[in-house]
C-alpha positions in Angstrom: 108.6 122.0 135.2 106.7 118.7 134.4 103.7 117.9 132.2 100.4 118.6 133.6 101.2 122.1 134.9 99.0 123.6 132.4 96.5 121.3 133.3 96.6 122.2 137.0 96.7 126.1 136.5 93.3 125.1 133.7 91.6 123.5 137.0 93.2 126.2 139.6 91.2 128.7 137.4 88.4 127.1 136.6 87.7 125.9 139.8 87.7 122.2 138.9 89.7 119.2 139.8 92.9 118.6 138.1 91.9 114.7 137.5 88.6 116.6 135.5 90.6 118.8 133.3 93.1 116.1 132.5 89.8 113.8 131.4 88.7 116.8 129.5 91.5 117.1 127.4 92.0 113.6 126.6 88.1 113.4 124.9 89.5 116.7 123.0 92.4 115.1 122.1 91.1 112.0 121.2 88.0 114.2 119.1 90.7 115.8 117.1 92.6 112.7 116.6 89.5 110.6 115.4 86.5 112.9 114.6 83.1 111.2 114.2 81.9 109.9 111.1 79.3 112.1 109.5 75.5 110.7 109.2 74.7 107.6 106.9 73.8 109.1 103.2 70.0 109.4 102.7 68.2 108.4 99.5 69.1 105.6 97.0 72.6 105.0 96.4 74.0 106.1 92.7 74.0 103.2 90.3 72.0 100.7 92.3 69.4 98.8 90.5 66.4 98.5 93.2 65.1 94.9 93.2 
């Protein structure tokens, strides 16, 4: 056996190109690795002296 079987039985089942399911799992991968950063913080920030 050799990496990417999985992927090809994925796309065999699915229906979709192996090349599609490999691209798939490399944004999931890459998601899990480095997740987004959550939104900006809204409102003043604590201890700031508005000018």
């Amino acid at each position: 056996m050799y990496e990417g079987v999985a992927e090809e039985q994925t796309a065999a089942l699915l229906g979709l190109p192996a090349e599609r399911v490999g691209a798939i799992c490399a944004r999931a991968t890459a998601l899990v690795l480095h997740p987004p950063r959550g939104p900006a913080p809204v409102g003043p920030l604590s201890g700031a002296v508005p000018s």
